[in-house]
C-alpha positions in Angstrom: -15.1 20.4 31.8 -13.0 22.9 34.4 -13.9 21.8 37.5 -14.8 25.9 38.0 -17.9 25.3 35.7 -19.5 23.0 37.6 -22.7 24.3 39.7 -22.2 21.8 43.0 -19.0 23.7 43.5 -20.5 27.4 43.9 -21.1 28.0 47.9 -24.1 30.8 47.5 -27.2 28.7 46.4 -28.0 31.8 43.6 -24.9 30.7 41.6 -27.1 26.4 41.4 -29.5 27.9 39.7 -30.6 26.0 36.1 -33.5 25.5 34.0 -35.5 22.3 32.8 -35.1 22.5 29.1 -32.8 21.3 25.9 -29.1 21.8 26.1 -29.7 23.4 22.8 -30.4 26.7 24.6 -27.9 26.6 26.7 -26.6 29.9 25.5 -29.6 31.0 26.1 -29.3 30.0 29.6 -26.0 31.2 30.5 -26.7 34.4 29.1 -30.1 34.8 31.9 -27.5 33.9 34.8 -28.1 29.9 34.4 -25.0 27.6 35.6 -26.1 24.2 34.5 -29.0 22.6 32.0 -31.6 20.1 33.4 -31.9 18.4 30.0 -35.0 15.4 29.9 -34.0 12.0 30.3 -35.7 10.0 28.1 -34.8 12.7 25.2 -31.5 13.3 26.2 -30.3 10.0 26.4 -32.4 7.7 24.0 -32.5 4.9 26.4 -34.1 2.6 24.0 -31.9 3.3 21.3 -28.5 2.7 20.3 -25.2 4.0 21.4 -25.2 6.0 17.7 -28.3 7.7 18.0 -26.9 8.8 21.8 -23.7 9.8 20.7 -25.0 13.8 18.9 -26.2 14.4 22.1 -23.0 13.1 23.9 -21.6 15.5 21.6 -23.8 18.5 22.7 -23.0 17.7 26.2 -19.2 18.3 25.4 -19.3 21.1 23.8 -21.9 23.0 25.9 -21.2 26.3 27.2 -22.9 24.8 30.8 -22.7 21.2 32.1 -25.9 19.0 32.2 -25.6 17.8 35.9 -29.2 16.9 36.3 -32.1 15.1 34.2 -35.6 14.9 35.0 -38.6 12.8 32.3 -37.1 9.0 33.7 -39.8 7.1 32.2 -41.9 7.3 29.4 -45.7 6.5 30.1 -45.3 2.6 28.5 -43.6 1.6 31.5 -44.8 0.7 34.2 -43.6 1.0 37.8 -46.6 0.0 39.9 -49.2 -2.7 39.0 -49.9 -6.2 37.4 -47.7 -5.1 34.2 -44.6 -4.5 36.0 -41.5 -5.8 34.4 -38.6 -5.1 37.2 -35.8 -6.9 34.9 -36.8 -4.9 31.6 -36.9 -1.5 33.8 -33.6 -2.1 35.3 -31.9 -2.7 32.3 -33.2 0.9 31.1 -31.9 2.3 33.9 -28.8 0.6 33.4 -28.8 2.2 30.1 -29.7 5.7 31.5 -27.0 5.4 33.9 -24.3 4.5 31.4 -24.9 7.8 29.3 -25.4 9.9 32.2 -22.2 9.0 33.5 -20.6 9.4 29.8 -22.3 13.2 30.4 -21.3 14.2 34.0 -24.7 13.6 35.0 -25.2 12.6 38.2 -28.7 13.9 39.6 -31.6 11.7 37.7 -35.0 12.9 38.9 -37.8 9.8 39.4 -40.7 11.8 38.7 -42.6 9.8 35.6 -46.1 10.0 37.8 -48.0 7.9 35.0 -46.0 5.7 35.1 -45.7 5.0 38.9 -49.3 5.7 39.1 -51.2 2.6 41.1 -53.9 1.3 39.5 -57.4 1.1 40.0 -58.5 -1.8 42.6 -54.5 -2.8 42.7 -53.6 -3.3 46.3 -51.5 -0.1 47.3 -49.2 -2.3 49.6 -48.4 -4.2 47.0 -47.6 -1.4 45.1 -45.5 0.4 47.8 -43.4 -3.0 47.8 -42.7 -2.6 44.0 -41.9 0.3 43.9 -39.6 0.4 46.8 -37.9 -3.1 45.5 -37.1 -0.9 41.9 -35.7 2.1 43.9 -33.3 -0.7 45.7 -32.3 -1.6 42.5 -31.7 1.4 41.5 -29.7 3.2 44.1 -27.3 0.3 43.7 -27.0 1.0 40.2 -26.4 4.6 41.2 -23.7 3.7 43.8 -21.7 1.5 40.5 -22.3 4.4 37.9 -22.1 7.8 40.6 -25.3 8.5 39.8 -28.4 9.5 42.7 -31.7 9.4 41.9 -34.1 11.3 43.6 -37.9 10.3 44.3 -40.3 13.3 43.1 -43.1 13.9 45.1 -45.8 15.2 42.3 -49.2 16.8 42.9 -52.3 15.0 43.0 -53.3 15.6 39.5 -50.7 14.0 38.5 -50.3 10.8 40.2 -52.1 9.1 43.2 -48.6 7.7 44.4 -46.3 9.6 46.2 -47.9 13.4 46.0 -45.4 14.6 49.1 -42.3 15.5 50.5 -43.3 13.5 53.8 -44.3 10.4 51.3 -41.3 10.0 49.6 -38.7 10.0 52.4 -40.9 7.3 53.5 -39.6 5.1 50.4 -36.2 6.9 50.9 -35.5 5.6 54.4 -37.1 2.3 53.1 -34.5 1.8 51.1 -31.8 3.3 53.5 -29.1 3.8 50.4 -27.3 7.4 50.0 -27.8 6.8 45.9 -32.0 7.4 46.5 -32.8 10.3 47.6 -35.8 12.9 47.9 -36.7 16.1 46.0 -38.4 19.4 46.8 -40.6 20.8 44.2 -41.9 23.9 45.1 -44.8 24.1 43.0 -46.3 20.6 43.8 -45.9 21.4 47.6 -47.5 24.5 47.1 -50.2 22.9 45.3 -50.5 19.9 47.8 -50.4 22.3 50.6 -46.9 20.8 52.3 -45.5 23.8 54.4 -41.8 24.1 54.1 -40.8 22.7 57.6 -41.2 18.9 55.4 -37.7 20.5 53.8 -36.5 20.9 57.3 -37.6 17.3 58.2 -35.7 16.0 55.2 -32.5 17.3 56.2 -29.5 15.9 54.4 -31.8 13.4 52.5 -33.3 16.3 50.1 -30.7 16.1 47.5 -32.2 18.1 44.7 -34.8 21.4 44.1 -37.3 22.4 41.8 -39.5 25.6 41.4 -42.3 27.6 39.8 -45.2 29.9 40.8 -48.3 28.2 42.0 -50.5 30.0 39.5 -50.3 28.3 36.2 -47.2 26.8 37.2 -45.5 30.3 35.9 -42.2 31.2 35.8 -40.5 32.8 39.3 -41.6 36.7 38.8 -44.8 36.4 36.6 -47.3 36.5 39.6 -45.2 37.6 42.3 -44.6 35.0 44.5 -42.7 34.1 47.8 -40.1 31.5 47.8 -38.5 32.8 51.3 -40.3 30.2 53.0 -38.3 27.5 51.3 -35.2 29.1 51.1 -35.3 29.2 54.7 -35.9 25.9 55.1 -33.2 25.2 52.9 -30.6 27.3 54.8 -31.2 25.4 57.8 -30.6 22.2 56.3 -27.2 23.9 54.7 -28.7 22.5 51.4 -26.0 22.3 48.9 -27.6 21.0 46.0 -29.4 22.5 43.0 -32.4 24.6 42.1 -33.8 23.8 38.8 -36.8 26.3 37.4 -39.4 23.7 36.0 -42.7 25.8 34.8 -44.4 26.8 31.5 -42.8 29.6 29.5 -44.4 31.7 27.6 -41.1 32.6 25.7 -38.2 31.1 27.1 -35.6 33.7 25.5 -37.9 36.6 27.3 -38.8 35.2 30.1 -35.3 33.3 31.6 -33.5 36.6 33.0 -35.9 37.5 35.0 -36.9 33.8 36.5 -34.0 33.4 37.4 -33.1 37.8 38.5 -36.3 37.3 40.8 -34.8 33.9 42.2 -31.5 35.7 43.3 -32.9 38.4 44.7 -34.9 36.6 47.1 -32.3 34.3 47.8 -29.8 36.6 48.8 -32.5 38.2 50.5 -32.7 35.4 53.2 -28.8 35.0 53.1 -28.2 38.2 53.7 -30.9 38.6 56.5 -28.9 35.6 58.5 -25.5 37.1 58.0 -27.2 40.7 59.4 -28.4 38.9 62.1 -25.4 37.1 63.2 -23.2 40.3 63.0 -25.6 42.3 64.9 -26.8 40.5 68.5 
């Protein structure tokens, strides 16, 4: 892959824009103004089956007309991260696994989201809980470190897990762990629905390593309902973010829809761009 293609390299944050989906639309993709797929991980790279079964879709990364730099789904629901029915040795050799393909790919941003999965029980002692999870991520960002691979802790709303539901909450395991391999993400629908204001970007800093985004409202595509990202992209230009923006939301029709997700993104991140560099040539 030319070094060109791939998404980290591109300065203005409206050329790392991608979408959550297979990297058998990656046409698609590039053709609505994409520069990379976020394909899923457990999908993608069949961690529970055999190097055979991976290698069509070791293929499709090759030949792809975009690079698959990111991967989100880590862990199906029949693992678990949090609880009496943890298994850390069984869930670090998946990783392990993960890892191994993702490097075989070019991937090297794995999104820890799986919110069923790290979900603390009911009358399980949430201390307990905090320490199991933040003794996996240790294992993991050390994996990360021998592979190139970070992972980033996903903050999810609350109907989705009852562990971890903010921005604030995961750089708490983050600088637990203290290990540039872990880091945090920003979804911008789950803060929205959370209420966490953008300044939790801000407080972040250099630890937010990766983005995600949708409307509030049905978890839409950017453009269906209208609304305002500027906060965040604020917040993201004063960290000098240089990672990616992945669109995560329900489509109605993927092949209709992607232009103008990602047209209404651009616009309203150049928007904020452009403001500062106005600003700065005109005391």
């Amino acid at each position: 892959m030319a070094i060109a293609a791939w998404p980290l390299c591109a300065q203005d944050l409206s050329e790392r824009i991608g979408i959550c989906t297979s990297v058998n639309h990656a046409s698609l993709l590039k053709k609505a103004g994409c520069s990379y797929v976020e394909v899923g991980i457990y999908g993608f790279f069949v961690p529970e089956q055999p190097d055979s079964v991976f290698a069509a879709n070791r293929q499709k990364a090759a030949t792809s007309v975009l690079p698959v730099p990111s991967g989100n789904m880590f862990f199906p629901g029949h693992f678990r991260l949090t609880g009496p029915d943890v298994d850390l040795e069984k869930t670090v050799s998946y990783v392990e696994v993960v890892m191994q393909r993702a490097q075989q790919t070019g991937t090297r941003i794995l999104v820890l989201g799986s919110g069923g999965s790290r979900r603390i029980p009911d009358g399980f002692e949430r201390s307990t809980a905090v320490e199991q999870f933040t003794a996996l991520c240790r294992r993991i960002a050390l994996l990360g470190e021998k592979y190139r691979v970070t992972v980033v802790i996903e903050p999810l709303r609350n109907e989705e897990t009852n562990f971890i539901n903010t921005v604030r909450e995961g750089m708490e395991i983050v600088r637990a762990v203290h290990h540039p391999n872990l880091q945090v993400l920003a979804d911008f629908y789950h803060m929205a629905c959370v209420g966490e204001d953008a300044q939790a970007i801000v407080e972040a800093g250099a630890s937010l390593h990766h983005c995600h985004i949708a409307e509030k409202n049905g978890r839409a595509a950017p453009g269906v309902h209208g609304d305002d990202f500027t906060p965040y992209f604020k917040a993201l230009k004063q960290i000098n973010y240089r990672g990616l923006l992945s669109i995560e939301c329900n489509w109605t029709q993927l092949d209709e829809q992607a232009a103008s997700a990602v047209a209404t993104l651009k616009r309203q991140i150049r928007r904020v761009y452009e403001e500062g560099a106005c600003n700065s040539n005109n005391p």
